[in-house]
FIPA-340355 format. One record per residue (C-alpha): z, y, x negated; residue number from 1; residue in three letters. Coordinates in nm, 4 decimals, decimal comma. Layout:
# FIPA-340355
@zz->Z yy->Y xx->X k->NUM r->ALA
...
END
This chain:
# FIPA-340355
@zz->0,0000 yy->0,0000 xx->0,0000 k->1 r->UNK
@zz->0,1285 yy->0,2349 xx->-0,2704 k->2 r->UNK
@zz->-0,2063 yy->0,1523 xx->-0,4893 k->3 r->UNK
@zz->-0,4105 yy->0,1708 xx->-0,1697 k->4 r->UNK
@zz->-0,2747 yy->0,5670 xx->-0,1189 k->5 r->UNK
@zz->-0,3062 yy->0,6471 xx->-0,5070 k->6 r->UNK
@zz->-0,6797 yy->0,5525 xx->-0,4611 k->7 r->UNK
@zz->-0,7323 yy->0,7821 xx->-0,1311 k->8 r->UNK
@zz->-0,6195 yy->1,0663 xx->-0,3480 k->9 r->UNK
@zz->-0,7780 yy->1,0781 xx->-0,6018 k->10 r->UNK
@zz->-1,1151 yy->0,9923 xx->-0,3825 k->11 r->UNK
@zz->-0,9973 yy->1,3203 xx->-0,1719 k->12 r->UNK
@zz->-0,9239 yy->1,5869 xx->-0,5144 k->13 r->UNK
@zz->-1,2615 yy->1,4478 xx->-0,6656 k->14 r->UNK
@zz->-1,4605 yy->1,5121 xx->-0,2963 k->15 r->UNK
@zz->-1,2897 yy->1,8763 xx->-0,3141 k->16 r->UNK
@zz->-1,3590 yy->1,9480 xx->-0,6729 k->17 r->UNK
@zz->-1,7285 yy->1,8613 xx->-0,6110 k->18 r->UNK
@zz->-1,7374 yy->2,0948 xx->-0,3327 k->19 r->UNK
@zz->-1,5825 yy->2,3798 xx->-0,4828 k->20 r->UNK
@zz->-1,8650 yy->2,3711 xx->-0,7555 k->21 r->UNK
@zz->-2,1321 yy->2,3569 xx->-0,4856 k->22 r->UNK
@zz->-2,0043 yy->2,6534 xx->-0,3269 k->23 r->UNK
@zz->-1,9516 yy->2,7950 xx->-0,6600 k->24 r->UNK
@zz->-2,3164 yy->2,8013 xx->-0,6892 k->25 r->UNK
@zz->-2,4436 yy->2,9540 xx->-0,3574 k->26 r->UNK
@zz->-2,5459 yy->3,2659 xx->-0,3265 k->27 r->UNK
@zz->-2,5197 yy->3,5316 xx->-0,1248 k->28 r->UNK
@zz->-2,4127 yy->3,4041 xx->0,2577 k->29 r->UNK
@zz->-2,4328 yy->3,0366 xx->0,0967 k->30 r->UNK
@zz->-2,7601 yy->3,0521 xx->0,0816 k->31 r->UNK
@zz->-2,9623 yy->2,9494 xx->-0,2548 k->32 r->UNK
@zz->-2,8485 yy->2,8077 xx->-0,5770 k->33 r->UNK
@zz->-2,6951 yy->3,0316 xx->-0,8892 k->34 r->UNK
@zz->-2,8365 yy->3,1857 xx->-1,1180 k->35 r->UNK
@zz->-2,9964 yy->2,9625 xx->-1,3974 k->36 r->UNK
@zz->-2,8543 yy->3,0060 xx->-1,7617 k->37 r->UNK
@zz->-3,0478 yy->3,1644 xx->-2,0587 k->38 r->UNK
@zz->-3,0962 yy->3,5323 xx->-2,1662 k->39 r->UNK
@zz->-3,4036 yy->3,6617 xx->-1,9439 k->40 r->UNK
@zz->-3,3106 yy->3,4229 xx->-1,6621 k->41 r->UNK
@zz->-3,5238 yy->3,2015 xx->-1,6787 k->42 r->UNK
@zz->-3,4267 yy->2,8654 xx->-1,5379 k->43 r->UNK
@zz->-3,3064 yy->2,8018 xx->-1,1372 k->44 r->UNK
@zz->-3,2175 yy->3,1427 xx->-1,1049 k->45 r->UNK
@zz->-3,5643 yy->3,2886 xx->-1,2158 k->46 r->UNK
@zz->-3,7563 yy->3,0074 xx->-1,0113 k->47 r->UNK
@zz->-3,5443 yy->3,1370 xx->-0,7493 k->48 r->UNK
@zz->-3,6164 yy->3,5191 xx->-0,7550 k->49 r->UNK
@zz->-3,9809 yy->3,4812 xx->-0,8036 k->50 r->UNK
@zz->-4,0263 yy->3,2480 xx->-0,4530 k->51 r->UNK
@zz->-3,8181 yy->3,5188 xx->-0,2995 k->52 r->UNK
@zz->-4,0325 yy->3,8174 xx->-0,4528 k->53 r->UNK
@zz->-4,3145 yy->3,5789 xx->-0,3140 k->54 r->UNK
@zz->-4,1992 yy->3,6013 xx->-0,0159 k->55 r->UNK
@zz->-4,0765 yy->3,9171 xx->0,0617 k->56 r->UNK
@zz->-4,4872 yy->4,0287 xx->-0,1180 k->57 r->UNK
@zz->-4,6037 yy->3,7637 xx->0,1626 k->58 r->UNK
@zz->-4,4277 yy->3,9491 xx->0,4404 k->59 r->UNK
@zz->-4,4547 yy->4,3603 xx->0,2695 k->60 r->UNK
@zz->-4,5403 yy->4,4910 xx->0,6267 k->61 r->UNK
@zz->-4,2841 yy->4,3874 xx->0,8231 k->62 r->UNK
@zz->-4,0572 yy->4,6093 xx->0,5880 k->63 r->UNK
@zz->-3,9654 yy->4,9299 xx->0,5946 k->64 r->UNK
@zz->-3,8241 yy->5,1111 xx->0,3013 k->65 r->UNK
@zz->-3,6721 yy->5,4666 xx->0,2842 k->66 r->UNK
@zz->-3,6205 yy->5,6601 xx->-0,0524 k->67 r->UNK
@zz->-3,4157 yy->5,9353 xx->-0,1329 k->68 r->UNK
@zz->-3,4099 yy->6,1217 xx->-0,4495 k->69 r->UNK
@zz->-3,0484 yy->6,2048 xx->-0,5957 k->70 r->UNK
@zz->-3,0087 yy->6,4662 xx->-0,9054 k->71 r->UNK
@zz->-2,8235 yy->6,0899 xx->-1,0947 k->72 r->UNK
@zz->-3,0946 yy->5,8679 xx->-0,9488 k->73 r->UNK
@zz->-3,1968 yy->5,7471 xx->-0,5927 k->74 r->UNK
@zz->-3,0598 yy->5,6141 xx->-0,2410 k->75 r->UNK
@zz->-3,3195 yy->5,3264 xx->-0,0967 k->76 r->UNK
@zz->-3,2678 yy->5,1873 xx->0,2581 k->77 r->UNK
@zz->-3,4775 yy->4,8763 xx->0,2968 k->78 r->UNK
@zz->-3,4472 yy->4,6805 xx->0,5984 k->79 r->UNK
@zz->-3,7150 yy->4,4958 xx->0,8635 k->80 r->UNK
@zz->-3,6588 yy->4,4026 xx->1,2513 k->81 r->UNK
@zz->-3,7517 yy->4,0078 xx->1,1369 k->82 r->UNK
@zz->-3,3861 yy->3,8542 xx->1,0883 k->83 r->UNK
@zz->-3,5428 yy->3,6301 xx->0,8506 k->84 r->UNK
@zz->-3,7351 yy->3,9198 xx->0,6417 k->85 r->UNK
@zz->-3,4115 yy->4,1103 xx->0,6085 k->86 r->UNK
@zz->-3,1573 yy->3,8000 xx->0,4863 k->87 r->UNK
@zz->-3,4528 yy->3,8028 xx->0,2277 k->88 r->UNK
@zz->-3,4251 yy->4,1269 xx->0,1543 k->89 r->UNK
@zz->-3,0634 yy->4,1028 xx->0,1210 k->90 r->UNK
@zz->-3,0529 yy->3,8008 xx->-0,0556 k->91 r->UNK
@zz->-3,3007 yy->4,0142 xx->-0,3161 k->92 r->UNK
@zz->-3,1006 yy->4,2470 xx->-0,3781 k->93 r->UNK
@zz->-2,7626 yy->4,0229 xx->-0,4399 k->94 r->UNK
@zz->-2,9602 yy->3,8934 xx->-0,7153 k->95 r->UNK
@zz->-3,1096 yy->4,1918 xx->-0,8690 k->96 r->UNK
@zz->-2,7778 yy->4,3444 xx->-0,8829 k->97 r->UNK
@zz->-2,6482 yy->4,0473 xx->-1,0373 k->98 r->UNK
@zz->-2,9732 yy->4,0978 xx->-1,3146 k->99 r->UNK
@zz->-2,8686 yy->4,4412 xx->-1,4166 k->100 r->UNK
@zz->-2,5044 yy->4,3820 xx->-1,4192 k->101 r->UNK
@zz->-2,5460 yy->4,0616 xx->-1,6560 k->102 r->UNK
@zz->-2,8203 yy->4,1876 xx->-1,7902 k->103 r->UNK
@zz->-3,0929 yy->3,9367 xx->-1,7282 k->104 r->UNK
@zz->-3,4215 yy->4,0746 xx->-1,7366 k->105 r->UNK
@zz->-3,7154 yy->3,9963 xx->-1,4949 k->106 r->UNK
@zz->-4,1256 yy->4,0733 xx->-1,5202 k->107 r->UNK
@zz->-4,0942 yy->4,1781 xx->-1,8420 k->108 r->UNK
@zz->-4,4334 yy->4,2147 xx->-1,8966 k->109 r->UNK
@zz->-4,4594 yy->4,4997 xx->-1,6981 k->110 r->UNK
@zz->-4,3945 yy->4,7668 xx->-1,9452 k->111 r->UNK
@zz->-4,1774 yy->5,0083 xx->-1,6522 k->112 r->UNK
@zz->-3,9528 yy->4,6590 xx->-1,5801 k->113 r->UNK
@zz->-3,8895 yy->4,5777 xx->-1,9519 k->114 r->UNK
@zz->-3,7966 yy->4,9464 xx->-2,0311 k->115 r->UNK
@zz->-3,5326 yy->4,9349 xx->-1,7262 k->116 r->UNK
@zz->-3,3612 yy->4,6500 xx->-1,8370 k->117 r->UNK
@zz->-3,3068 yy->4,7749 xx->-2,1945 k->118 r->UNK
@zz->-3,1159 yy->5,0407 xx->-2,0263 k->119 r->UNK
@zz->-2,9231 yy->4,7888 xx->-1,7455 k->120 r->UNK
@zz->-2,5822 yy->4,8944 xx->-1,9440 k->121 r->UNK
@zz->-2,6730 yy->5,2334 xx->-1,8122 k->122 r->UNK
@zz->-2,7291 yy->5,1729 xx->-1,4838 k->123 r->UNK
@zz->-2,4922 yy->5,1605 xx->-1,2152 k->124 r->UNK
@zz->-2,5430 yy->4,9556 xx->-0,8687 k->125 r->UNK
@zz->-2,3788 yy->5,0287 xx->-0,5107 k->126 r->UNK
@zz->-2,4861 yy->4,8364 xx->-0,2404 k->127 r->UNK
@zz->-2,4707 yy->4,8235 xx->0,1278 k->128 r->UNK
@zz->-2,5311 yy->4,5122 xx->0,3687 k->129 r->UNK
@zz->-2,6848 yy->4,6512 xx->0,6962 k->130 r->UNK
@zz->-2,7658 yy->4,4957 xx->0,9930 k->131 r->UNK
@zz->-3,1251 yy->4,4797 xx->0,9529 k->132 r->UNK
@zz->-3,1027 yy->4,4846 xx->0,5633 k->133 r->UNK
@zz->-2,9521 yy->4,6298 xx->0,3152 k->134 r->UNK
@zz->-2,8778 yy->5,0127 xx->0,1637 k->135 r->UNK
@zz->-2,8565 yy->5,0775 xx->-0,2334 k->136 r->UNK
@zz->-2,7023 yy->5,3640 xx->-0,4279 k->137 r->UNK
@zz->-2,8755 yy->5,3662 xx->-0,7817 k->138 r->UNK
@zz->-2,7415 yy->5,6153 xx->-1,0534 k->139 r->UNK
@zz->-2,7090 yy->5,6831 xx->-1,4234 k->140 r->UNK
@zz->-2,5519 yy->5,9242 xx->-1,6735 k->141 r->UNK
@zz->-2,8454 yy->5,9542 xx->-1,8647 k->142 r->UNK
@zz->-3,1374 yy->6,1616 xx->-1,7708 k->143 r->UNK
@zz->-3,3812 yy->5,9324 xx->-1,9291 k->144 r->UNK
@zz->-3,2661 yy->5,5912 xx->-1,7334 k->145 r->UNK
@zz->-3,2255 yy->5,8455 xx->-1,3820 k->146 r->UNK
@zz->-3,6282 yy->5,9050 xx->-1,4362 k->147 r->UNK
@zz->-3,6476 yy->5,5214 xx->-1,5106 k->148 r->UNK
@zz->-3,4735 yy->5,4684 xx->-1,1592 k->149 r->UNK
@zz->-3,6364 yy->5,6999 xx->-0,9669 k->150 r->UNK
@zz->-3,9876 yy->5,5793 xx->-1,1469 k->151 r->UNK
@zz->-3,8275 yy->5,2139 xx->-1,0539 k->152 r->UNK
@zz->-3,8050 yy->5,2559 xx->-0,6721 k->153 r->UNK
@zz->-4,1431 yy->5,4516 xx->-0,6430 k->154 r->UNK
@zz->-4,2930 yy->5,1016 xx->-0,7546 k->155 r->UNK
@zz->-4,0734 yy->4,9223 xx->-0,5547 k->156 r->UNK
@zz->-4,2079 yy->5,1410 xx->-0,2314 k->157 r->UNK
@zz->-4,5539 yy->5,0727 xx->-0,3345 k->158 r->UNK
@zz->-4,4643 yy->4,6749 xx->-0,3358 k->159 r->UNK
@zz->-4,3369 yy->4,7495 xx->0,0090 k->160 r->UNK
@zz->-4,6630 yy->4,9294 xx->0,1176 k->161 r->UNK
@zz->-4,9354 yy->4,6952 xx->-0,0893 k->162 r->UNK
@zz->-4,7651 yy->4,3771 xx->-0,1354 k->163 r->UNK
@zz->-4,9288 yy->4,1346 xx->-0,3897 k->164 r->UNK
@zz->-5,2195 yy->4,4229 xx->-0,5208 k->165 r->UNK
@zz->-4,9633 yy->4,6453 xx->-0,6290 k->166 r->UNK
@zz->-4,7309 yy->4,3132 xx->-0,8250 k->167 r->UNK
@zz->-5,0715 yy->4,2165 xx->-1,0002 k->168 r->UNK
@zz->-5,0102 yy->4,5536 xx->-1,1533 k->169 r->UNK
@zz->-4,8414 yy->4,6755 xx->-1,4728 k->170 r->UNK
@zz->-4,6481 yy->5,0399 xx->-1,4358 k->171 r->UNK
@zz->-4,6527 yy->5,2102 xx->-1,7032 k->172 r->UNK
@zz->-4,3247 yy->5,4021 xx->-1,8545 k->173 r->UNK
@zz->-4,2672 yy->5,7457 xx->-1,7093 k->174 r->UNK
@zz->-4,3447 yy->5,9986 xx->-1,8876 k->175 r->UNK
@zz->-4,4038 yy->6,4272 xx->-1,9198 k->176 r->UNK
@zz->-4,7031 yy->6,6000 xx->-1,9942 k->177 r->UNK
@zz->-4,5674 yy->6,6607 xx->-2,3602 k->178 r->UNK
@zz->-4,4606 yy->6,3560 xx->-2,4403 k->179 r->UNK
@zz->-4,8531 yy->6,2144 xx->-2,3503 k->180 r->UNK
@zz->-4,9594 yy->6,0630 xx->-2,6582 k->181 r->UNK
@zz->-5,2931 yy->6,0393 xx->-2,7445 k->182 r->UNK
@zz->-5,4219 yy->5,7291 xx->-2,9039 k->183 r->UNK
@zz->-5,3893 yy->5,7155 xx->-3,3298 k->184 r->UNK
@zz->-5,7449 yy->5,5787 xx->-3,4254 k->185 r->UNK
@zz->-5,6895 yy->5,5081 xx->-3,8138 k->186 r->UNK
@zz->-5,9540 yy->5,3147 xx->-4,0814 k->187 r->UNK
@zz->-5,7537 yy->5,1311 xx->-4,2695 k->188 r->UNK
@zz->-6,0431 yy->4,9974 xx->-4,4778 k->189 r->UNK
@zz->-6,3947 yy->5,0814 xx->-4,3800 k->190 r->UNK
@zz->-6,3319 yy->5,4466 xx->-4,3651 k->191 r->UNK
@zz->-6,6417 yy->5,6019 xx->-4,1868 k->192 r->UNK
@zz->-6,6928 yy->5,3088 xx->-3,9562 k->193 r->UNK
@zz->-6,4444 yy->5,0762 xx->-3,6873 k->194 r->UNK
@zz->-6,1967 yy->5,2875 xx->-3,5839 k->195 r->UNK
@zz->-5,8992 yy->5,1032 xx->-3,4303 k->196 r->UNK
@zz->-5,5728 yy->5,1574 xx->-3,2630 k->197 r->UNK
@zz->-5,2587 yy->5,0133 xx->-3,4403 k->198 r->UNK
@zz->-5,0304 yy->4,7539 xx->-3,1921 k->199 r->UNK
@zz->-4,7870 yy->4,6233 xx->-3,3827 k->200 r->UNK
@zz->-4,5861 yy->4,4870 xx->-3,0775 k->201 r->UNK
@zz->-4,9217 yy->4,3427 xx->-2,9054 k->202 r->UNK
@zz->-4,9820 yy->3,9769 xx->-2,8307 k->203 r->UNK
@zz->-5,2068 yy->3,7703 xx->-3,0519 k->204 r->UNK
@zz->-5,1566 yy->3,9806 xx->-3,4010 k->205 r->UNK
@zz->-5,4160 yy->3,8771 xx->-3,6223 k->206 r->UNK
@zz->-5,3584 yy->3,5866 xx->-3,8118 k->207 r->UNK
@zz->-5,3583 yy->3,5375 xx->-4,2075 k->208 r->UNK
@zz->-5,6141 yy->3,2972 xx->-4,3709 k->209 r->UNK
@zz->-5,8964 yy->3,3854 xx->-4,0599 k->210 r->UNK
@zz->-6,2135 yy->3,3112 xx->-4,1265 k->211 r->UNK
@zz->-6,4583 yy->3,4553 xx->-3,8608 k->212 r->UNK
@zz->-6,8553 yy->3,4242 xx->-3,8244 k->213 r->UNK
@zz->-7,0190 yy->3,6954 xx->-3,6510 k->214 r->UNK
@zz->-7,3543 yy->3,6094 xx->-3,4461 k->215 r->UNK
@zz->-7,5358 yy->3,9220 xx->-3,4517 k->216 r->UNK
@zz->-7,8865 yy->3,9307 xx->-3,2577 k->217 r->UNK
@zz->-7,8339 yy->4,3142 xx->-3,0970 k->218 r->UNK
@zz->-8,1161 yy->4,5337 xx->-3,1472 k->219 r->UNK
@zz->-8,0546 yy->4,9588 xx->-3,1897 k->220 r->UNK
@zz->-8,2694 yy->5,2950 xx->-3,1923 k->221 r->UNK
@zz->-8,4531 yy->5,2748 xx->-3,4964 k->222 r->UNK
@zz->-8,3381 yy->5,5658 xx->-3,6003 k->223 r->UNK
@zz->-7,9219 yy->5,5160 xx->-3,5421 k->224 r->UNK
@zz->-7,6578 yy->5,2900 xx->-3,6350 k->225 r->UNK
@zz->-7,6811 yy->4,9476 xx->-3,4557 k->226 r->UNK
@zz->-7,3711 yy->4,9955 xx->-3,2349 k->227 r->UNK
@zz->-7,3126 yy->4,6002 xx->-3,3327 k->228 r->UNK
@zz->-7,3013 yy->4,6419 xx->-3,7117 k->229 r->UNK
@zz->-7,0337 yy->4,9571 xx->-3,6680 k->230 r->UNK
@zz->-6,8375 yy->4,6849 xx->-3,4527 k->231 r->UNK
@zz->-6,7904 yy->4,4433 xx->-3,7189 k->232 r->UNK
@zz->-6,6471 yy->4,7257 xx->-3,9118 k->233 r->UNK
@zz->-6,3753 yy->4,7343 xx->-3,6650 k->234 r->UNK
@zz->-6,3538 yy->4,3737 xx->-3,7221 k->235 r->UNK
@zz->-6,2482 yy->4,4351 xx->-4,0445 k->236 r->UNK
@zz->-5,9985 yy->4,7252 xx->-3,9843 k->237 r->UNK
@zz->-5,8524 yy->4,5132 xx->-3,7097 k->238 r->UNK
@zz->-5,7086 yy->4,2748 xx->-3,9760 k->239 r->UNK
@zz->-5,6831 yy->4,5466 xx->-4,2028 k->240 r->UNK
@zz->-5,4300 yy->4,7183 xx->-4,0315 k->241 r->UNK
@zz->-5,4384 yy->4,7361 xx->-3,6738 k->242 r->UNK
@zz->-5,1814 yy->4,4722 xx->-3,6219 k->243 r->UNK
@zz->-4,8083 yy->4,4518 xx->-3,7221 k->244 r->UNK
@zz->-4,8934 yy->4,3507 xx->-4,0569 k->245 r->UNK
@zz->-5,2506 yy->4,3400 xx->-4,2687 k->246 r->UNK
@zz->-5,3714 yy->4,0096 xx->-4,2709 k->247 r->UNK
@zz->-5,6443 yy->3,8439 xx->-4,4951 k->248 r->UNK
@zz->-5,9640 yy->3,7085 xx->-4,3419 k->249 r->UNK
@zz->-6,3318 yy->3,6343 xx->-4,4503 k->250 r->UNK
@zz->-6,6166 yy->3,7179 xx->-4,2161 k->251 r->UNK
@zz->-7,0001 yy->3,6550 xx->-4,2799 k->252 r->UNK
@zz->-7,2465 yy->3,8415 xx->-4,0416 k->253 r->UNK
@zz->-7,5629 yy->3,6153 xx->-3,9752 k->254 r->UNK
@zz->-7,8592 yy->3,8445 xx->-3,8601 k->255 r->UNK
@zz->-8,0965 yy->3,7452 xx->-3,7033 k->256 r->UNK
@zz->-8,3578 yy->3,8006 xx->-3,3817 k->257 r->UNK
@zz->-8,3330 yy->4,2216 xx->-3,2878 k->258 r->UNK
@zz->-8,1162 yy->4,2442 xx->-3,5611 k->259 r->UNK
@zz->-8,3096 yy->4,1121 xx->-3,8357 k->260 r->UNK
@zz->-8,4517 yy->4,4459 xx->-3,9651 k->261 r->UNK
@zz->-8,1519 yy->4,6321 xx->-3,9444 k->262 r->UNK
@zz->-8,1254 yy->4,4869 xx->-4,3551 k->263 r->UNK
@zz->-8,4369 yy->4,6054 xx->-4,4656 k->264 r->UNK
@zz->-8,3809 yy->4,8504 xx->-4,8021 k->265 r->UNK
@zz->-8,4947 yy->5,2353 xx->-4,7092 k->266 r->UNK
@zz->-8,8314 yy->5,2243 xx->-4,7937 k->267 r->UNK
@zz->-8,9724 yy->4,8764 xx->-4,6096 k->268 r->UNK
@zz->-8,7544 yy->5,0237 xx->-4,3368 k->269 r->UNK
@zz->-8,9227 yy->5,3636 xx->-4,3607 k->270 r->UNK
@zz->-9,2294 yy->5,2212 xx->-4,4047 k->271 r->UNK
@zz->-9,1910 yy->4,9956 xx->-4,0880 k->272 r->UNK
@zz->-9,0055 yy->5,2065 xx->-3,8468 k->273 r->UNK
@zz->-9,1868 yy->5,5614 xx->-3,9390 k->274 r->UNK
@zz->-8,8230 yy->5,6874 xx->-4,0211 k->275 r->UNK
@zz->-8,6295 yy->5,8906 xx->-4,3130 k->276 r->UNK
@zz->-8,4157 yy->5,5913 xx->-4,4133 k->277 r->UNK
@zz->-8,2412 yy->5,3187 xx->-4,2630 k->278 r->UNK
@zz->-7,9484 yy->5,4459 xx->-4,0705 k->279 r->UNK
@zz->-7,7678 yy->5,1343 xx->-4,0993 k->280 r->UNK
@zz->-7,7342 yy->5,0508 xx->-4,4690 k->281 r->UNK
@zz->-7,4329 yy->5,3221 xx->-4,5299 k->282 r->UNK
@zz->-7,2122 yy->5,0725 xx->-4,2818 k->283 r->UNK
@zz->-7,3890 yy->4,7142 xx->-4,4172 k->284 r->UNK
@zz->-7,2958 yy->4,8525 xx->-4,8029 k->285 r->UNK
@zz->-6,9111 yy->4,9581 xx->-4,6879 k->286 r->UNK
@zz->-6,8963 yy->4,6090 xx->-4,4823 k->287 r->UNK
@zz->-7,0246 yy->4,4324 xx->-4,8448 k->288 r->UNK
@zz->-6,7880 yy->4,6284 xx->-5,0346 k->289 r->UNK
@zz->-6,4863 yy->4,5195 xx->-4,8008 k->290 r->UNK
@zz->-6,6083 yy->4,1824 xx->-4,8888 k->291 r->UNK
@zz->-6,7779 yy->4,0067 xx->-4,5462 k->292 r->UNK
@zz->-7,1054 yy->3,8211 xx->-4,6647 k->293 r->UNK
@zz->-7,4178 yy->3,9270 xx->-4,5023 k->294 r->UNK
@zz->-7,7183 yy->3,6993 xx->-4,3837 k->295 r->UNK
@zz->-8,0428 yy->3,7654 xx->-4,2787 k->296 r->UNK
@zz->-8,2346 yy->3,4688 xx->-4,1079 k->297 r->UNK
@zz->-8,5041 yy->3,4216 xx->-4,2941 k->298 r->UNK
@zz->-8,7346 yy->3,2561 xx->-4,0255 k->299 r->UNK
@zz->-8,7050 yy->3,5746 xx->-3,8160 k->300 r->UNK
@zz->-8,7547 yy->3,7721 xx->-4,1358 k->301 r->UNK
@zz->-9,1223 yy->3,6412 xx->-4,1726 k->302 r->UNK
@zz->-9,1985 yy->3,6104 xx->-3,8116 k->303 r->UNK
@zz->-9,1200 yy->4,0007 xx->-3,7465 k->304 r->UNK
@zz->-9,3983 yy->4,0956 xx->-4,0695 k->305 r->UNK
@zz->-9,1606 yy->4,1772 xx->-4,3319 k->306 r->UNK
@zz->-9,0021 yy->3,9515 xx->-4,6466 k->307 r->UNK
@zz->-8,7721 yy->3,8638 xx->-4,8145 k->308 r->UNK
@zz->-8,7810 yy->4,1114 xx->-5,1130 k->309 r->UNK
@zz->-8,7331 yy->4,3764 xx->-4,8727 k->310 r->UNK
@zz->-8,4108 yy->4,3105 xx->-4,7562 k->311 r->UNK
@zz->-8,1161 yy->4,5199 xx->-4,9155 k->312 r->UNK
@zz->-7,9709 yy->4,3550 xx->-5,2389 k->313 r->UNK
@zz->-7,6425 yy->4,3071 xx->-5,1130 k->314 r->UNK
@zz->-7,7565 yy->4,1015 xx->-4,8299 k->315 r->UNK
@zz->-7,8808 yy->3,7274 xx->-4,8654 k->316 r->UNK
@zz->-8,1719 yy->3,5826 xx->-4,6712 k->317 r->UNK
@zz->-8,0770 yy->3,2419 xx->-4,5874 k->318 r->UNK
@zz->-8,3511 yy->2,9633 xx->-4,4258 k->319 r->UNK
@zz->-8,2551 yy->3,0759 xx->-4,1030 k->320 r->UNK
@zz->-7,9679 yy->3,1936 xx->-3,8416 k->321 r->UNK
@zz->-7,9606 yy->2,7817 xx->-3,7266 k->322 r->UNK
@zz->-7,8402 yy->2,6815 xx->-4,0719 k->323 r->UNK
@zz->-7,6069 yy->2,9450 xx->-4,1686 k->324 r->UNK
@zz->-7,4170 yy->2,9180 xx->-3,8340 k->325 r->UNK
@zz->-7,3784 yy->2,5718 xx->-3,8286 k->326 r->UNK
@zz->-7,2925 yy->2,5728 xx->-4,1975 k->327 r->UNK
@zz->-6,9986 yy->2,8291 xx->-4,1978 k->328 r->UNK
@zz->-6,8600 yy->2,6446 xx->-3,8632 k->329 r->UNK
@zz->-6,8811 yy->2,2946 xx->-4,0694 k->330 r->UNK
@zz->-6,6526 yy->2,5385 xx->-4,2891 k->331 r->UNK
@zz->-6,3932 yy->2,6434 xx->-4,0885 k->332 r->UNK
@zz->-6,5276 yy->3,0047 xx->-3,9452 k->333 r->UNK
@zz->-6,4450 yy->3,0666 xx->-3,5835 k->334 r->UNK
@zz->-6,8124 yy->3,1421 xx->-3,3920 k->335 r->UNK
@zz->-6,8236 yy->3,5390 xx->-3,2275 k->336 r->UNK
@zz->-7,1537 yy->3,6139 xx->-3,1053 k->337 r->UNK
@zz->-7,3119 yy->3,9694 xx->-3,0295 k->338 r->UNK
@zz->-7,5917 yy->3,8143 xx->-2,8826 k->339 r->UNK
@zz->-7,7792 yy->4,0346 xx->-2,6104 k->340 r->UNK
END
């Protein structure tokens, strides 16, 4: 009997102690799992919060959202006559609040998004359940994060009015007319030629060791710089320093079809095209000098009148554009046409 009655109690703490944790990890109402573990919450809790964004996108007209500008930030009521849109909505918010509290960012690749939440410590939340959804009181100290709020809820509005549109959409940081910045072109090789932007903090920086063939069939005015040619000059400044770090890479430029006289020395070129010079051999000499090789088909050579001898001494005339592609692929260069 006595064994019998140890047995039912411990059966009826373990039954409670399992409960407590599952109500432990309900959210708001008991509705939902918690939040998932990990720094950006990812996990169950940000599986969770994009359904519900998904949701709430799904059903944007059935909200309604008020905003109203504070001189420390904003006051947003946001509330729908569906019972079911508005739990959502409250449910949202529970979580979001949570985000910036524990500081667990969400769409961070939207630049607006990622610069709120490096400012969450900032940031203070008040909210309000009402009966058709639910009113928020958002404020900061700092003048900076109260334009970050106000910029915040703007978007949030336009979520409301657009729905999925709008969330396909990156928002950009806000912003006054003087602190605009204009892009920084530099050359940080090729001088004349390629200008580029630097991104350090881009995806995909350009990778050490590259090795890049460039398929270049793109015809120009005879008497201007093939638009093509001045591209693989960015090429080069691109790993040169338009990335986080310079990083080394060999290109080879295979011309051929349209492009095949664009290598012709001044005179055959002068001769041919009725011009002063050849307008392209400035970039081809800087493009030599920053080391990319430089091949002229020779089948196309022939078959467009001119020969080999004419072609500019820093450029080789291979047996054609076939063999010199498939050759520096067999060797480990990564195919980008310019083809027409």
């Amino acid at each position: 009997m006595k064994t019998s009655l140890l047995r039912n109690g411990i059966l009826i703490i373990l039954v409670c102690v399992v409960a407590g944790s599952a109500l432990a990890q309900r959210g708001p109402g008991g509705r939902g799992p918690g939040r998932g573990k990990g720094g950006h919450g990812h996990g169950q809790g940000h599986d969770r919060d994009h359904v519900d964004f998904r949701y709430l996108l799904t059903n944007h007209q059935k909200i309604k959202r008020d905003v109203r500008e504070l001189p420390d930030g904003v006051q947003t009521l946001t509330e729908s006559d569906d019972p079911q849109v508005a739990a959502k909505i409250r449910e949202h918010v529970y979580w979001m609040k949570e985000r910036i509290e524990k500081k667990q960012p969400i769409r961070m690749r939207d630049p607006l998004f990622a610069e709120l939440f490096k400012h969450a410590g900032q940031i203070k939340m008040v909210t309000e359940n009402t009966p058709k959804g639910v009113r928020v009181k958002e404020t900061s100290d700092n003048p900076y994060v109260v334009k970050l709020i106000k910029e915040h809820a703007k978007t949030v509005s336009q979520f409301v009015k657009r729905g999925f549109p709008e969330a396909m959409k990156n928002h950009p940081v806000p912003t006054t007319k003087n602190e605009v910045k204009k892009p920084e072109y530099i050359h940080p090789n090729i001088q004349q030629y390629g200008k580029v932007v630097p991104l350090p903090d881009a995806a995909q920086q350009p990778r050490a060791e590259s090795k890049i063939c460039v398929d270049l069939t793109k015809g120009g005015a005879a008497d201007q710089l093939n638009p093509s040619i001045e591209k693989i000059a960015r090429y080069v400044n691109i790993y040169q320093g338009a990335g986080k770090e310079p990083a080394s890479v060999q290109i080879a430029v295979v011309l051929h079809g349209d492009a095949t006289l664009c290598a012709l020395n001044d005179d055959a070129y002068a001769e041919r095209f009725k011009a002063e010079s050849n307008p392209n051999l400035d970039c081809l000499h800087e493009l030599h000098e920053a080391g990319v090789a430089i091949y002229v088909c020779g089948q196309s050579l022939i078959g467009k009148g001119s020969q080999p001898e004419e072609v500019v001494v820093f450029a080789d005339v291979a047996v054609s554009a076939l063999t010199s592609l498939v050759n520096l692929q067999a060797d480990g260069y990564a195919y980008v046409p310019l083809l027409k």
